[in-house]
N, C-alpha and C positions, 0 to 999 in steps of 0.2 A: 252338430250336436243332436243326439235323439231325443229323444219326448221324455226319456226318463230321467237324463241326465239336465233338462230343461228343469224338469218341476224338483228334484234334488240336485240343485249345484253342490259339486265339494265345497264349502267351506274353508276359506283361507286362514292358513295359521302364522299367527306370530311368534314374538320368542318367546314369550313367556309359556305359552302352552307347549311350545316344544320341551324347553326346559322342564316344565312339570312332568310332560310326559317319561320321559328319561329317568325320571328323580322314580318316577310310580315301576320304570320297568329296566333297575340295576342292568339285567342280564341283555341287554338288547346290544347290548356290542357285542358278545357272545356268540349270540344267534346270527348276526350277521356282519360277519369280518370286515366285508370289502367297507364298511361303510367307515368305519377306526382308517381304515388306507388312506381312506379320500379328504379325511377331517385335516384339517392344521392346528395342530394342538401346541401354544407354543412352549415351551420351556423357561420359567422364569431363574433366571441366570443374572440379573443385574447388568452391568455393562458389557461380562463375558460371553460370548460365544459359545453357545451348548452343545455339548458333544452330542448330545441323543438327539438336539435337530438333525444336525448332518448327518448325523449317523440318518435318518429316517428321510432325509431329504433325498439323501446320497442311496434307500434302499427302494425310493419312488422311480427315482430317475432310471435305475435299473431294472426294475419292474415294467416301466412305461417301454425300452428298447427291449426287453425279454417280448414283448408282448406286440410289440409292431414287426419284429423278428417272427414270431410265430406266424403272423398272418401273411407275411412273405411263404414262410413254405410253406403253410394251407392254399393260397395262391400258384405256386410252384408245383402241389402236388395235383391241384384242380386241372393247371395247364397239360400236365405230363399225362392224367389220366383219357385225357379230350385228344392228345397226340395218339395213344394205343386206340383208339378209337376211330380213330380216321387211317392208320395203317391195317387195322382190322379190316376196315372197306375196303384198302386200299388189295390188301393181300387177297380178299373173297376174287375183286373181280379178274385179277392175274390168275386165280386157280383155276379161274370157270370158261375164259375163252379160250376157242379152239384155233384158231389162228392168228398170225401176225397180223394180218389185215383187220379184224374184230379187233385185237389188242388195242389201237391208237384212238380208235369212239369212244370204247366203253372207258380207258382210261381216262380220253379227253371229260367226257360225262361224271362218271365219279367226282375228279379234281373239284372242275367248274362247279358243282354243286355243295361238296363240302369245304373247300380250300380257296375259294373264293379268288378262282383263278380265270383266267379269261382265255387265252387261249395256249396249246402247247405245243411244242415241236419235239419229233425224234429224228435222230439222225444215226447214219452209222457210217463209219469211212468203207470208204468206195469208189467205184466207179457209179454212175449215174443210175444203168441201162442196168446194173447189176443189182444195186442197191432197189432199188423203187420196183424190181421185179418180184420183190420177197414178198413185199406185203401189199399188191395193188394201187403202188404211191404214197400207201398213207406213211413209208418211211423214206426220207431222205437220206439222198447219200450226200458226206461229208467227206471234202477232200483240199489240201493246201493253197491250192489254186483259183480256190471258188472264192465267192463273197458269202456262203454259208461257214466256208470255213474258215473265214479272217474273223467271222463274228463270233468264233466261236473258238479263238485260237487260244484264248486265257484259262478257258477252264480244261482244254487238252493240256496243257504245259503244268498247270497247280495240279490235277488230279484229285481236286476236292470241290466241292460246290461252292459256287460263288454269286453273291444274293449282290443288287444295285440297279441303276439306273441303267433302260435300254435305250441305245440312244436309234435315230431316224436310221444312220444306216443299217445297224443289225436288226432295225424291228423291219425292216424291207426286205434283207438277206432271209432273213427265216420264214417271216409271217407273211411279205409281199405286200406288206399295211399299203405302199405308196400305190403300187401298179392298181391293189385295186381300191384305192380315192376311198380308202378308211383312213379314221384317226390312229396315228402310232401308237403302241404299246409304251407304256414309262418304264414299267422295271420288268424284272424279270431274276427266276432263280436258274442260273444251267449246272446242271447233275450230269457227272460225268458216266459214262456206261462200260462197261467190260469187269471182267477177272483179273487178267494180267495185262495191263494199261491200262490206259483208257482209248477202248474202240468206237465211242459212239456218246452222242449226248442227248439230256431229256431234260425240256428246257420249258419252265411257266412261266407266261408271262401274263402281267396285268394291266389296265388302263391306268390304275392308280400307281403315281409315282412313291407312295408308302408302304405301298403293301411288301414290296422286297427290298430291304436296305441293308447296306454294309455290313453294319455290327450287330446281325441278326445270327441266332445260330440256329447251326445246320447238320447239328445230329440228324433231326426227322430226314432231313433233305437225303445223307447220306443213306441212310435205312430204308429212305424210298427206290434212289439209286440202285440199292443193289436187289429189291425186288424184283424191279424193271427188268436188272438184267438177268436174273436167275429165269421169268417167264418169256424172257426174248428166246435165250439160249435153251430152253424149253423146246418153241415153238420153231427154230431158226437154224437150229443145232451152233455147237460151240465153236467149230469154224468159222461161222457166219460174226460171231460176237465171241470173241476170246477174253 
């Protein structure tokens, strides 16, 4: 409390001065609607049942869901605005590198800083010695036989992304958590990569086992996908990533 509101307290009111007040200023329900909303004014009916309560009770009730309804899509539209906004970064730094090799930093960096991702994996089917020759290592090849590619054999077969728990063996296949005596990764989102299939995957993963779950959606996820792939096929030509 400040100095001024110290030496003039409000004044607390009772009913009577409320009621006087009201009586001196008719039009004040008028001037301020919402307040008649919020009053319980009851209807004197006798034993019966008043239509005009329900009716008013029954037009709160649907005020009150109009109104928690509304702040779901001001919510919804807050979330979707912060989404064009993080593919806006996402888009700049795909436009601006010039290589495959720059590609997997700069997107590793963006992610991790906005999307609150810890680390990421690109892959693309291949051979080993073919694959990892594109871009300096920083892409892995992906092939039936590997243990990159068992880990990774759900979102080649759906064709769409798939958000959930990462378990010890695919956070080892991809990220190597085990060999090098780090903690595993919990979840992870893998995006699938290509035009016509899926030739390649683009895979975040987090320490937190919340951050990617099942029943999460994954427009962005798919939106980020095929940015991915349009700057691969860029950099890599469309052979390489069909």
């Amino acid at each position: 409390m400040n100095e001024a509101e110290k030496q003039n307290p409000t004044p607390a009111l009772d009913e009577a001065e409320v009621a006087a007040y009201l009586q001196a200023h008719p039009d004040l329900i008028s001037r301020y609607p919402a307040v008649l909303e919020a009053l319980d004014v009851p209807h004197d009916s006798g034993n019966a049942v008043s239509l005009i309560e329900r009716q008013v009770a029954g037009l709160r009730n649907t005020n009150r869901q109009l109104q928690a309804r509304f702040n779901e899509l001001v919510e919804t539209a807050r979330d979707n605005e912060q989404r064009v906004v993080q593919l806006n970064r996402l888009a700049k730094v795909l436009v601006t590198v010039q290589s495959a090799a720059e590609l997997v930093p700069e997107l590793a960096y963006c992610l991790q800083q906005h999307l609150d991702v810890d680390h990421i994996y690109v892959g693309l089917s291949g051979t080993a010695g073919d694959v990892e020759a594109l871009a300096d290592g920083e892409i892995h090849a992906v092939a039936d036989d590997t243990p990159a590619g068992k880990a990774l054999t759900n979102v080649y077969r759906r064709g769409k992304p798939i958000c959930g728990p990462l378990s010890e063996e695919q956070s080892e296949a991809l990220f190597a958590t085990r060999s090098n005596d780090v903690p595993a990764l919990a979840s992870a989102a893998m995006i699938p990569l290509g035009t016509s299939g899926v030739h390649g995957a683009l895979v975040l993963a987090s320490r937190k086992g919340e951050r990617f779950v099942p029943d999460m959606g994954t427009l962005f996820l798919e939106l980020m996908g095929e940015l991915v792939t349009v700057a691969l096929q860029r950099l890599l030509g469309r052979e390489t990533l069909p």
